[in-house]
C-alpha positions in Angstrom: 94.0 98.0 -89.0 96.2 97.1 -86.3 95.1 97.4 -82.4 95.7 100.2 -80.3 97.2 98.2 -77.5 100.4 97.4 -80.6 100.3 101.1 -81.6 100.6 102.0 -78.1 103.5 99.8 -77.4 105.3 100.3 -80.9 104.8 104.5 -80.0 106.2 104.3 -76.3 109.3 101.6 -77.6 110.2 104.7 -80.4 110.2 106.7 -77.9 112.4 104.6 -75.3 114.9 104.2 -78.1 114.9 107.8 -79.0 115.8 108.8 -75.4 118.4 106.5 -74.5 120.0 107.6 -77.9 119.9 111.0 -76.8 121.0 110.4 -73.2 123.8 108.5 -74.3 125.0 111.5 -76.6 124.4 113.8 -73.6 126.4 111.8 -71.5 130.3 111.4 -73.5 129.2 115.3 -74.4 129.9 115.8 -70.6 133.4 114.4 -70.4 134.8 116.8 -72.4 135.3 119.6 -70.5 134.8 122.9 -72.8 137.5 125.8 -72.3 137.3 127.9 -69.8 137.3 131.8 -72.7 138.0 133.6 -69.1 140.6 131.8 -67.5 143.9 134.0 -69.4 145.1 134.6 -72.4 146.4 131.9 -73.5 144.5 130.6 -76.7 143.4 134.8 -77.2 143.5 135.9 -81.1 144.0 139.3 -79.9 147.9 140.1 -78.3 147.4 141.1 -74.5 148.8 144.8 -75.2 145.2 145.4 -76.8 143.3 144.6 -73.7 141.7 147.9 -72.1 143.0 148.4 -68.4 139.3 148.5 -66.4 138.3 151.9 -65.7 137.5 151.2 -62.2 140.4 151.7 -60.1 141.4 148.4 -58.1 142.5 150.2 -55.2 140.2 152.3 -52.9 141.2 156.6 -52.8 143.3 157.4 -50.6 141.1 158.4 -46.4 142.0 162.2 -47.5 140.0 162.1 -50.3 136.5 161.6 -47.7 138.1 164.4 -45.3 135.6 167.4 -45.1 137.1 171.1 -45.7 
């Protein structure tokens, strides 16, 4: 049977190897930079005229519309 000191050491090396596999993947998965889906329409399947206009209004009412009666 082998010692546990080995097993120890042969476990935590696995896992050593395992990590720096991992962080390496991890790290060139950072340089590319994913797409920004919210920055226009650029790469949209759907044509712009399809878009809903919000139904908030961008623009505040007019100060008449708070005058009291």
């Amino acid at each position: 049977m082998f010692e546990s000191n080995l097993l120890i050491y042969a476990l935590g090396t696995i896992v050593i190897i395992l990590a720096s596999i991992l962080g390496t993947k991890a790290a060139r998965r950072r340089n590319n930079k994913p797409v920004n889906i919210w920055e226009g329409y650029a790469n949209s399947p759907v044509d712009p005229q399809q878009f809903k206009a919000p139904a908030i209004p961008l623009v505040p009412p007019p100060p008449q519309a708070f005058y009291r009666r």
